[in-house]
C-alpha positions as CSV (number, residue, x, y, z in Angstrom):
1,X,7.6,-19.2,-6.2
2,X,8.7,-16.5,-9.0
3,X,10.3,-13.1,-7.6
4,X,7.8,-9.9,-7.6
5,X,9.0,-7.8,-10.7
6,X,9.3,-4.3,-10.2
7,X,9.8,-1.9,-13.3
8,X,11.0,1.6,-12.8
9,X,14.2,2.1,-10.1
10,X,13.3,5.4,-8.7
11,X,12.1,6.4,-4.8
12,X,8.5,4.4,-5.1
13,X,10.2,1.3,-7.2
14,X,13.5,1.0,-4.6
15,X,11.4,1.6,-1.6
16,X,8.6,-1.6,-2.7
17,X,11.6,-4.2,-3.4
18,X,12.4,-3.6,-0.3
19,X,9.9,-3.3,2.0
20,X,8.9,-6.8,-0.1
21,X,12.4,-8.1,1.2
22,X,11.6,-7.3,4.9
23,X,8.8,-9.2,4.6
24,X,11.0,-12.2,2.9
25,X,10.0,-11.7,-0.3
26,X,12.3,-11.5,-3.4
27,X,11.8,-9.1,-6.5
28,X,13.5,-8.3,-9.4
29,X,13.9,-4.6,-9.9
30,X,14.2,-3.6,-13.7
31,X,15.5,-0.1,-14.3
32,X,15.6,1.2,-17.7
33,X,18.6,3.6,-17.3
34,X,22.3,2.9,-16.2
35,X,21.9,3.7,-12.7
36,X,23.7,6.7,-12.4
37,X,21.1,9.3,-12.2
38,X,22.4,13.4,-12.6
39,X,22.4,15.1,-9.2
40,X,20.1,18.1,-9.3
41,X,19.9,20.2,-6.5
42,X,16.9,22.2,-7.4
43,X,15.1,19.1,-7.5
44,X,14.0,18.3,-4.4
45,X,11.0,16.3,-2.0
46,X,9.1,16.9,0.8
47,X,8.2,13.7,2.9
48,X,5.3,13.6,5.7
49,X,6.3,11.7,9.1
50,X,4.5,8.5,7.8
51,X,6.6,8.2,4.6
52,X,9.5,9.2,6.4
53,X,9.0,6.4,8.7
54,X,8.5,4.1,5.9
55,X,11.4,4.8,4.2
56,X,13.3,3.7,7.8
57,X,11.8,1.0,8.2
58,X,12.9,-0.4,4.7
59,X,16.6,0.8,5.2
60,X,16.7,4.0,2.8
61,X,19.6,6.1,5.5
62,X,19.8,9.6,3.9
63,X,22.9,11.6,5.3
64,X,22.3,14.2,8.0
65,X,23.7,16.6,6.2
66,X,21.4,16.6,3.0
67,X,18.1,16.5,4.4
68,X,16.2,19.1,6.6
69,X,13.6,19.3,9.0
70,X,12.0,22.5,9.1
71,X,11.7,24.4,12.7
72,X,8.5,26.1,11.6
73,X,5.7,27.3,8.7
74,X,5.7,30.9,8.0
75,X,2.9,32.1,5.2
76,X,3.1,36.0,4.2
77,X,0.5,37.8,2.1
78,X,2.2,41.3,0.7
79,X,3.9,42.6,3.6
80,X,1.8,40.7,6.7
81,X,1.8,37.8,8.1
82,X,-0.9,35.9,8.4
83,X,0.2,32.2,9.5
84,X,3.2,31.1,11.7
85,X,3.1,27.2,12.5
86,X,5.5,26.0,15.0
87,X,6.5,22.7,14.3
88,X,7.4,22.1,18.1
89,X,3.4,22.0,18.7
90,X,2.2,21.4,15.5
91,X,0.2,17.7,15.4
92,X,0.4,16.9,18.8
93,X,4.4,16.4,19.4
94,X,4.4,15.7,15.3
95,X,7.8,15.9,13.9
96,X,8.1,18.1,11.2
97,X,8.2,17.3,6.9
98,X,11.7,16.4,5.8
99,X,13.1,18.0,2.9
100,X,15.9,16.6,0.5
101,X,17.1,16.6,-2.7
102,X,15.8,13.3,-4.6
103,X,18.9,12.4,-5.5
104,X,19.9,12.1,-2.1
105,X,16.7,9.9,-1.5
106,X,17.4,7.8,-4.3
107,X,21.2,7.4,-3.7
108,X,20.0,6.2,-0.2
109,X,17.7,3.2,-1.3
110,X,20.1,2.0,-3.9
111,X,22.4,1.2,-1.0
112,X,20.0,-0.4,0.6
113,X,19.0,-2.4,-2.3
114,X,22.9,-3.2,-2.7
115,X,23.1,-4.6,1.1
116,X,20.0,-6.6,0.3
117,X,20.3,-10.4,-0.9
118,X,16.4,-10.6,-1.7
119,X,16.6,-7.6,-4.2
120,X,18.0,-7.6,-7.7
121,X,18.8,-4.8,-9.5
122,X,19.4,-4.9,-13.1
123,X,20.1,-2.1,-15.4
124,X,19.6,-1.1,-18.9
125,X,16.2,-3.1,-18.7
126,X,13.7,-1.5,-20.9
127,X,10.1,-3.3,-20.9
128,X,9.1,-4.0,-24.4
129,X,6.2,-7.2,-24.1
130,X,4.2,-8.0,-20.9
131,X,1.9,-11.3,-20.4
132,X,0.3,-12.8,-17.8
133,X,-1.6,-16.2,-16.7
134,X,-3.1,-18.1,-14.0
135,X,0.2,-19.2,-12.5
136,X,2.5,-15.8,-13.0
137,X,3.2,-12.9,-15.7
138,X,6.5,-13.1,-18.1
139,X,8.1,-9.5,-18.9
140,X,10.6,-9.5,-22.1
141,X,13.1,-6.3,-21.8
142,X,14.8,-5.1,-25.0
143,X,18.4,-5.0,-23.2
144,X,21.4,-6.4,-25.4
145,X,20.6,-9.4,-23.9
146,X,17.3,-9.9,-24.9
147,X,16.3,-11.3,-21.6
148,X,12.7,-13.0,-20.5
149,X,11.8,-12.7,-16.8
150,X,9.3,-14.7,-14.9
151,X,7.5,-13.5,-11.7
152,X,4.6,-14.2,-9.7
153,X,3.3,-10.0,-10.0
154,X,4.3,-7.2,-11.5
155,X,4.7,-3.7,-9.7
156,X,4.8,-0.5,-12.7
157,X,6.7,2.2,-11.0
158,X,8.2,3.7,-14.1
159,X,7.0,7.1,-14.0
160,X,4.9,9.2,-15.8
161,X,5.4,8.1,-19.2
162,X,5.1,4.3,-18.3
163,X,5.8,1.6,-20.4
164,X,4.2,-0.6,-18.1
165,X,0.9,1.1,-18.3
166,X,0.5,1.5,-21.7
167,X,1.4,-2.3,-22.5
168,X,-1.7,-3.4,-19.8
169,X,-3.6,-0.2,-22.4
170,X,-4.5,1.3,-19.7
171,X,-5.7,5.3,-20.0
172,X,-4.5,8.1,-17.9
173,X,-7.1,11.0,-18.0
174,X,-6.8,14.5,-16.7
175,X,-5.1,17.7,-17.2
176,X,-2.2,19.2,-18.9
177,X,0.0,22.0,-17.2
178,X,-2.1,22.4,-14.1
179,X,0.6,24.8,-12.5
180,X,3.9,25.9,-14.5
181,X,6.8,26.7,-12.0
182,X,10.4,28.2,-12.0
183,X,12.9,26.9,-9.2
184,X,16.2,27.7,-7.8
185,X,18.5,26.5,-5.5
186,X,20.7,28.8,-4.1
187,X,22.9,29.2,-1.0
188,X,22.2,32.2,1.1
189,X,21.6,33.8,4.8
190,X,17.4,34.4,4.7
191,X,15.7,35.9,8.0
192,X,14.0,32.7,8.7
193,X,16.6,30.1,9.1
194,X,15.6,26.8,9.0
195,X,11.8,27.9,8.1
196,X,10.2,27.3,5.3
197,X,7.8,30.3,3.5
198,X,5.1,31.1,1.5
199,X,4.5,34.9,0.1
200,X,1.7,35.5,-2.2
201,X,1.2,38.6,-3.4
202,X,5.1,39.6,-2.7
203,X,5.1,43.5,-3.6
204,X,8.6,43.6,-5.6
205,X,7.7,43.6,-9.6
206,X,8.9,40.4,-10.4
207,X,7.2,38.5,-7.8
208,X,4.4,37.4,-9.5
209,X,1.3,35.6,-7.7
210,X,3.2,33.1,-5.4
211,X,7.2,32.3,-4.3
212,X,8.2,29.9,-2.0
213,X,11.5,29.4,-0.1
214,X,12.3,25.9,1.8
215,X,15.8,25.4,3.4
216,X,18.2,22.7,2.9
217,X,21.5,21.9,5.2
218,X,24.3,24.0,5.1
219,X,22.0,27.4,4.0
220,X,20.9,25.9,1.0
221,X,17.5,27.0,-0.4
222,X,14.9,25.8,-3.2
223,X,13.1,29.1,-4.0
224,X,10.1,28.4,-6.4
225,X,7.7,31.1,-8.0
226,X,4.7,30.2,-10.0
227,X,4.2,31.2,-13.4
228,X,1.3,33.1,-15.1
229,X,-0.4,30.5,-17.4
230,X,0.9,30.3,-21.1
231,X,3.6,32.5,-20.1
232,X,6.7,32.9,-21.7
233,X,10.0,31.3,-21.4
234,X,12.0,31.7,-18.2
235,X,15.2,33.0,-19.7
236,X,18.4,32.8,-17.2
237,X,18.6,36.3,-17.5
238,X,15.0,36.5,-16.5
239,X,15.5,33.8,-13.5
240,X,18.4,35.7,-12.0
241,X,16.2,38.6,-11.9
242,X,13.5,36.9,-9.8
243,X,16.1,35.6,-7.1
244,X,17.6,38.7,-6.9
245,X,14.5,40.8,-6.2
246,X,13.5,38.2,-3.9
247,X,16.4,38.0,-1.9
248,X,16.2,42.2,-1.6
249,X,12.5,41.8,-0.7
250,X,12.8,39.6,1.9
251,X,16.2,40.7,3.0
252,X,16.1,44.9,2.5
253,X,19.0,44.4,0.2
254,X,20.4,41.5,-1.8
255,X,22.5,39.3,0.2
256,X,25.2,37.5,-0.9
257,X,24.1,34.5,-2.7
258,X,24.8,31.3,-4.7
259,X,23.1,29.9,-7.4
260,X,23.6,26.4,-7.6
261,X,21.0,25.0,-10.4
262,X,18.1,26.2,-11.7
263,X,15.2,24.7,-14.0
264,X,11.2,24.9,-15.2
265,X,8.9,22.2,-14.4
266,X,5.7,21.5,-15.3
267,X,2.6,19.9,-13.1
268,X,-0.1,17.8,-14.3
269,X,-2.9,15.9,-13.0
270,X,-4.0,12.6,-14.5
271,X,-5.2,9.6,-12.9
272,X,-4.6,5.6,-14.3
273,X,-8.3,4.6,-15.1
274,X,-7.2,1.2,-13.3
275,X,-4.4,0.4,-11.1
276,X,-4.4,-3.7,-11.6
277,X,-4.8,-5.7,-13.8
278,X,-4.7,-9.5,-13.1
279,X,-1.5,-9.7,-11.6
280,X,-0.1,-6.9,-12.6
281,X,-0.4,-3.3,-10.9
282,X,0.5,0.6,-11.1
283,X,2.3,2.7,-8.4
284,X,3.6,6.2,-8.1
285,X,3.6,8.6,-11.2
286,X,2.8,5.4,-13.5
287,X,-0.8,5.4,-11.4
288,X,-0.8,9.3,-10.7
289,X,0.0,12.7,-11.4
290,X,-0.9,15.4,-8.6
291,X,1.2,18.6,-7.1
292,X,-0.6,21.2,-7.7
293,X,-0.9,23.6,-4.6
294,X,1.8,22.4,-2.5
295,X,0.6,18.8,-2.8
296,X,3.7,16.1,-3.0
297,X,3.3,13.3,-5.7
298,X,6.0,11.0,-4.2
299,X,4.5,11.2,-0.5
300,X,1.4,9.4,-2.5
301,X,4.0,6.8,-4.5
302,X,5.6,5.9,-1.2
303,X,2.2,5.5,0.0
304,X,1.1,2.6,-2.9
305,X,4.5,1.3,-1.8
306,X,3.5,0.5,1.6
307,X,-0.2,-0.1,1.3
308,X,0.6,-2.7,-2.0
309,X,4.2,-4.6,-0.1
310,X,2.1,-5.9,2.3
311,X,-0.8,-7.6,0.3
312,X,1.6,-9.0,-2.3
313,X,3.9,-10.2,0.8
314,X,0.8,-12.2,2.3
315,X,0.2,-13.5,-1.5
316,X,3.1,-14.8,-2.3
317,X,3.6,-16.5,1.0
318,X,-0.1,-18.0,1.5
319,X,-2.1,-16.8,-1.1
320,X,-4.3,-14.1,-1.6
321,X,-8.0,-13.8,-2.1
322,X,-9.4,-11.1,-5.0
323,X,-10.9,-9.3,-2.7
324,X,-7.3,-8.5,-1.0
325,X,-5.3,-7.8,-4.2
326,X,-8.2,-5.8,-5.5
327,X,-8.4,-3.4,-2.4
328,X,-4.8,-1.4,-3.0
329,X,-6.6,0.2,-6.0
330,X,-10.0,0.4,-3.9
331,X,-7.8,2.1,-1.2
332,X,-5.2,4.3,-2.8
333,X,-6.8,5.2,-6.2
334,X,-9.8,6.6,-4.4
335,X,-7.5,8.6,-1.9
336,X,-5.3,10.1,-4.6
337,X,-8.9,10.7,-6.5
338,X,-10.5,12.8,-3.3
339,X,-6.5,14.3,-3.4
340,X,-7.1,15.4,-7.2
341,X,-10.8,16.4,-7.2
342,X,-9.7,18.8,-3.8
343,X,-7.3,20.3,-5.8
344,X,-8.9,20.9,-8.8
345,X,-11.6,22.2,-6.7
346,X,-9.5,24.6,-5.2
347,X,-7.6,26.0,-8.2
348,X,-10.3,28.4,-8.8
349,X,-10.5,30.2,-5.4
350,X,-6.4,30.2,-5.4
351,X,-5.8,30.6,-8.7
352,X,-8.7,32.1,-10.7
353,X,-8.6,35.6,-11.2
354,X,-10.1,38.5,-9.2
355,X,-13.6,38.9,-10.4
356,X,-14.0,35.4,-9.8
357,X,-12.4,35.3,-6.0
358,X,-14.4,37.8,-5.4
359,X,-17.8,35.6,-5.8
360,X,-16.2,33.1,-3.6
361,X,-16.8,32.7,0.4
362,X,-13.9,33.0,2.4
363,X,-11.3,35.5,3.4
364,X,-7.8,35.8,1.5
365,X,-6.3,34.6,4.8
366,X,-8.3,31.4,4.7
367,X,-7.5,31.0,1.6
368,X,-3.9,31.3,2.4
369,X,-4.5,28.7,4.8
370,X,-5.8,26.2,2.8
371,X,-3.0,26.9,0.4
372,X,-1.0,25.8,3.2
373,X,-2.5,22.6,4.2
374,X,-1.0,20.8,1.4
375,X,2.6,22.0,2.2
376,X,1.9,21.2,5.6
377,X,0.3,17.5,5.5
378,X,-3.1,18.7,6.3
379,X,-6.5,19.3,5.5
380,X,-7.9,17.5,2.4
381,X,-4.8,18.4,0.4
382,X,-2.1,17.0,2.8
383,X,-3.5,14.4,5.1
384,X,-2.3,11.8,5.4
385,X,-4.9,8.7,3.6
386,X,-8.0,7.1,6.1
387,X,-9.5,4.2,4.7
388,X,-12.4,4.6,6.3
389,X,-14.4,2.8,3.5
390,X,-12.1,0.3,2.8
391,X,-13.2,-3.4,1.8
392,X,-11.1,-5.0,3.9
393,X,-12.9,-3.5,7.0
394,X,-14.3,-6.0,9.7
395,X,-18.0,-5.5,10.5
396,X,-19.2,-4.1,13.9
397,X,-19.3,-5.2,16.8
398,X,-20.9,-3.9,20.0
399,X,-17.3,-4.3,21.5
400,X,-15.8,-2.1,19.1
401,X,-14.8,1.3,20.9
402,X,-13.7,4.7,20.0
403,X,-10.3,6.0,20.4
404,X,-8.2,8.7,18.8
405,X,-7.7,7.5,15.6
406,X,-11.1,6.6,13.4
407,X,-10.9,3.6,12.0
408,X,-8.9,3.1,8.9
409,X,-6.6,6.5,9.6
410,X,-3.3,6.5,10.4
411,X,-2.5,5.4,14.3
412,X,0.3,7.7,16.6
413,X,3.4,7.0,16.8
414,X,3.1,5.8,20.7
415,X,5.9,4.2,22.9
416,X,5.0,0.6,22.9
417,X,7.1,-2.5,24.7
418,X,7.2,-5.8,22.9
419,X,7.5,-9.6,24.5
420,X,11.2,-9.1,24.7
421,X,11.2,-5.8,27.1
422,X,12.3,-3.9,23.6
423,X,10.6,-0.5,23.8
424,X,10.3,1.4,20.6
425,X,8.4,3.4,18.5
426,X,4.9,1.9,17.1
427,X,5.9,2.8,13.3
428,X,9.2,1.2,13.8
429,X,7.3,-2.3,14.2
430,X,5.5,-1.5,11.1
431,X,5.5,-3.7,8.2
432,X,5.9,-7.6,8.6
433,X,2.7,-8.6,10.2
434,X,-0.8,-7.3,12.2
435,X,0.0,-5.7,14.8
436,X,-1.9,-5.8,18.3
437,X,-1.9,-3.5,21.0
438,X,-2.8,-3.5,24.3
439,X,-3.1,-0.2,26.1
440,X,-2.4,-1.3,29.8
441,X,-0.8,2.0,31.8
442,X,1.4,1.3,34.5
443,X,3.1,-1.2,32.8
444,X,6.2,0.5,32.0
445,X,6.8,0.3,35.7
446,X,6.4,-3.3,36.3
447,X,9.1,-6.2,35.8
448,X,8.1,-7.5,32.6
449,X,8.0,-11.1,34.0
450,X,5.2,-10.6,36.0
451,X,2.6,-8.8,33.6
452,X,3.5,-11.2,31.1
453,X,1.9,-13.8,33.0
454,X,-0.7,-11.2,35.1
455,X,-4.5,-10.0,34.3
456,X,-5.4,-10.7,30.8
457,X,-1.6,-10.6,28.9
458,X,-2.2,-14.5,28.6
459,X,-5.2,-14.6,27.2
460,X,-4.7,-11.9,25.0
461,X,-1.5,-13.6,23.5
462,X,-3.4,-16.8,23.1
463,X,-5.9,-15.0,21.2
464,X,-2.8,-13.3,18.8
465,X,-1.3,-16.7,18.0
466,X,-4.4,-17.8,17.0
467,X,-5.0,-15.4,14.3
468,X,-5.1,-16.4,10.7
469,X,-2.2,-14.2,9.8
470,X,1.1,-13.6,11.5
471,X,0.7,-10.9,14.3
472,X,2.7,-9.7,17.4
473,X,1.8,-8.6,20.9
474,X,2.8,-5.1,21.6
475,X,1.7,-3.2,25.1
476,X,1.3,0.9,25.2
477,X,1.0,2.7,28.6
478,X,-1.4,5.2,26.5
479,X,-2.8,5.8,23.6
480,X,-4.6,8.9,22.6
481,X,-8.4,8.7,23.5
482,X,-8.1,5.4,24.4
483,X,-9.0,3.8,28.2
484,X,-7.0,1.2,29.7
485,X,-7.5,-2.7,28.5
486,X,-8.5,-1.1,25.2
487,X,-7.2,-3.8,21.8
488,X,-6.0,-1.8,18.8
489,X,-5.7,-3.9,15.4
490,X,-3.2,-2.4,13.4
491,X,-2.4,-3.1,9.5
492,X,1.2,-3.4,8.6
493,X,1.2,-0.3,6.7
494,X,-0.1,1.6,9.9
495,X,-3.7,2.1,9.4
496,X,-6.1,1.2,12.4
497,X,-8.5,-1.8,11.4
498,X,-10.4,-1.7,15.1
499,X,-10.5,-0.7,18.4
500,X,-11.9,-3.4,21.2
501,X,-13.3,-2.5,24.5
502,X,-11.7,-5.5,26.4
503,X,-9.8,-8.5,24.7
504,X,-12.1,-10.0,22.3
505,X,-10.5,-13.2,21.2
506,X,-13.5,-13.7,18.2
507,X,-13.9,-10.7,17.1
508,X,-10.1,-10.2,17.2
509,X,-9.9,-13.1,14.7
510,X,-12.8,-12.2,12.7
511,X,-10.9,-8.5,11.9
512,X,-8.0,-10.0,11.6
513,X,-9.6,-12.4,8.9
514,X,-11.3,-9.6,7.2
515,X,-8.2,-7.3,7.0
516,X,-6.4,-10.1,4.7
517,X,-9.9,-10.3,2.4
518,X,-10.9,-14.1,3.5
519,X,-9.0,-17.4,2.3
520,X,-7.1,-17.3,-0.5
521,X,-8.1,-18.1,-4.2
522,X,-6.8,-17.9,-7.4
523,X,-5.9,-14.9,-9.2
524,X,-8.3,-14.1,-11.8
525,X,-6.9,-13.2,-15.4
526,X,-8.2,-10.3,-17.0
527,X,-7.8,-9.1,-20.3
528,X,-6.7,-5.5,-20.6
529,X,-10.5,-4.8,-22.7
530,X,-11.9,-5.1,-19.3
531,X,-9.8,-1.6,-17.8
532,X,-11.0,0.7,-20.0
């Protein structure tokens, strides 16, 4: 069986070769550049628990000392105060986002690529001819070598400009300069160490609408303000100006500070019309543009990542049925859709200007708290993605029951103790195979020999090695809303397929069944006429 091909080396790219190699699976990772991307401090990412847990599991270490957790949310409007979210309570135990530079990020999953036999890496690759056919897809790349490379699929991760995309001819509607940002990174002593903030309204003169600070190690800082549409160009003069009078707004006086890189970026919104075609598929910025109001566009690429490594994983080892390969654009694209159309709908309460906020329901400290859901992870700017509607959901079953987690969202990161007495974290078992839970409290107290073998453990691990796809007995003391002898069916990429009231052997399988989208059949072909 030919490699997976993966074009584009950045975060989303990196992080699919290899969550493809934990689940055996070889790839060949082409990256148009040299492989030496420029460090820039100013540009920087903010990961969710679930992405940061993917990125774990697939190896991508980031040093301690240039990534950040923050210790709370502070949101300001003028000189008030109107939300203060400590992370310590926030999401029920919930560890907080993680922010880095992306270079870091990146630097991280190269070395894990480097470690990794499964992966190769090759540089100054750039895609020039794609085609595809019952048994595979062929990918030419206008290197000095003029090289020809044969895989089984074909992964687009190469940004917003993708080569990938436009050889498949597939559009990518939407809108142009949604948001217009300046951004610095600076090192100084703020009053809120380790917290990140957002001011709107700030009262010094060259505030503008909206700044926001969000600490690094070491009393780093990215500062961003947004910009007035069609404004002009940020001069440095004019930059250095803004940090200053922000510094002396929030500090009384301006502080001693460092300004280590600066820049001017740009958001757009746009979304690939289709995100597969035949065997070939779209992920991160090649699929999606979105960031607008705090929203983070490589939390979603990390996302495709682990929601498309699993379904190509279980089709190159046993074949995949259409109606598997065809549910990663089913899934995600309609996610990142409901992602875009709740940001676009808010722009006009948050951004429009005064005569039409005033028309609008809601106070101007709700709307500083939906303005805050999408740095936070929350609400229907920051959530993390339920596929409640998915087509690879089972059909119900009087056993099904209700727990904490609906079906389709994302399940909690529980305590759970495998076969071997190994207690970990549930996310840390993420990734290679179904996963089934038991929720049996008490057990943590009991010698592991004898519930192995006690009440319905045997029966339940008959029923798991029965199941059409590779899955593995876990056991949880709790779970939240869940009562004891209660089955969760878990997808590798973390999404709850069911919750059983008792074990269910039949209606274990026939989830199980529907979660990898029936028996396997041939990949269609289909001509790019039929994507747009």
């Amino acid at each position: 069986m030919d490699p997976v091909i993966v074009v584009g080396a950045g975060p989303v790219g990196l992080a699919l070769a290899l969550a493809l190699a934990a689940q055996d699976v070889p790839s060949v990772v082409l990256d148009e550049g040299a492989g030496e991307g420029e460090p820039r401090p100013a540009r920087t990412v903010v990961l969710r628990p679930d992405t940061v847990a993917f990125i774990e599991r697939v190896g991508g270490a980031v040093a301690p000392d240039e990534a950040a957790r923050w210790a709370a949310w502070r949101s300001i409007r003028r000189n008030q105060q109107t939300q203060h979210v400590d992370f310590d309570e926030f999401g029920a135990g919930e560890p907080s986002p993680l922010h880095l530079p992306q270079h870091a990020l990146t630097r991280g999953l190269r070395a894990a690529v480097a470690e990794q036999k499964l992966v190769k890496l090759v540089h100054r690759s750039r895609v020039d001819t794609v085609e595809q056919d019952r048994s595979g897809i062929t990918v030419h790349t206008d290197d000095p070598q003029a090289t020809w490379w044969r895989g089984s699929y074909l992964v687009g991760c190469d940004g917003a400009r993708s080569t990938v995309r436009k050889l498949l001819d597939i559009r990518f509607p939407g809108r142009t300069a949604v948001e217009r940002h300046a951004v610095a990174a600076l090192r100084a002593e703020l009053p809120w160490p380790g917290e990140a903030l957002l001011h709107r309204m700030p009262p010094w003169r060259t505030g503008g609408e909206e700044v926001t600070a969000r600490p690094l190690p070491d009393d780093v800082w990215r500062i961003d303000w947004l910009l007035p549409p069609r404004a002009e160009l940020v001069t440095p003069e004019a930059l250095v100006a803004r940090v200053r009078a922000a510094l002396a707004g929030w500090c009384g006086e301006t502080p001693p500070y460092e300004l280590i890189d600066t820049g001017v970026y740009t958001l757009h919104h746009r979304l690939a019309r289709s995100w597969r075609v035949g065997r070939a598929f779209l992920a991160g910025d090649a699929a999606h543009l979105l960031g607008a109001l705090g929203t983070q566009e490589l939390d979603e690429g990390l996302r495709d990542a682990d929601n498309l490594a699993w379904k190509l994983a279980l089709a190159w080892h046993h074949g995949a049925s259409e109606l598997l390969l065809d549910s990663y654009q089913a899934e995600r694209r309609t996610q990142v859709a409901a992602r875009l159309r709740a940001a676009d709908q808010s722009l006009p309460i948050l951004r429009g200007g005064g005569g039409l906020r005033a028309y609008l329901p809601g106070s101007a400290r709700g709307h500083d708290a939906l303005l805050a859901d999408g740095h936070l992870g929350s609400g229907a700017l920051g959530a993390p993605p339920v596929y409640d509607r998915s087509p690879l959901a089972p059909a119900p079953t009087p056993s099904r029951t209700a727990v904490g987690t609906e079906a389709g969202g994302p399940v909690a990161d529980v305590r759970v103790t495998a076969p071997d007495g190994n207690t970990v974290r549930l996310r840390e078992r993420l990734g290679h195979g179904l996963l089934v839970v038991l929720v049996a409290p008490g057990t943590g107290v009991w010698d592991r020999r004898h519930w192995l073998t006690a009440g319905v453990m045997p029966r339940l691990a008959a029923a798991v090695t029965a199941l059409p796809v590779k899955g593995e007995l876990l056991v949880a003391e709790t779970y939240p809303g869940a009562s004891a002898h209660t089955v969760l069916l878990v997808r590798p990429d973390g999404h709850l397929v069911a919750a059983f009231n008792g074990v269910r052997p039949a209606e274990l399988y026939a989830a199980a069944d529907a979660v990898r989208g029936g028996g396997a059949t041939a990949v269609r072909e289909e001509s790019t006429a039929d994507v747009n």
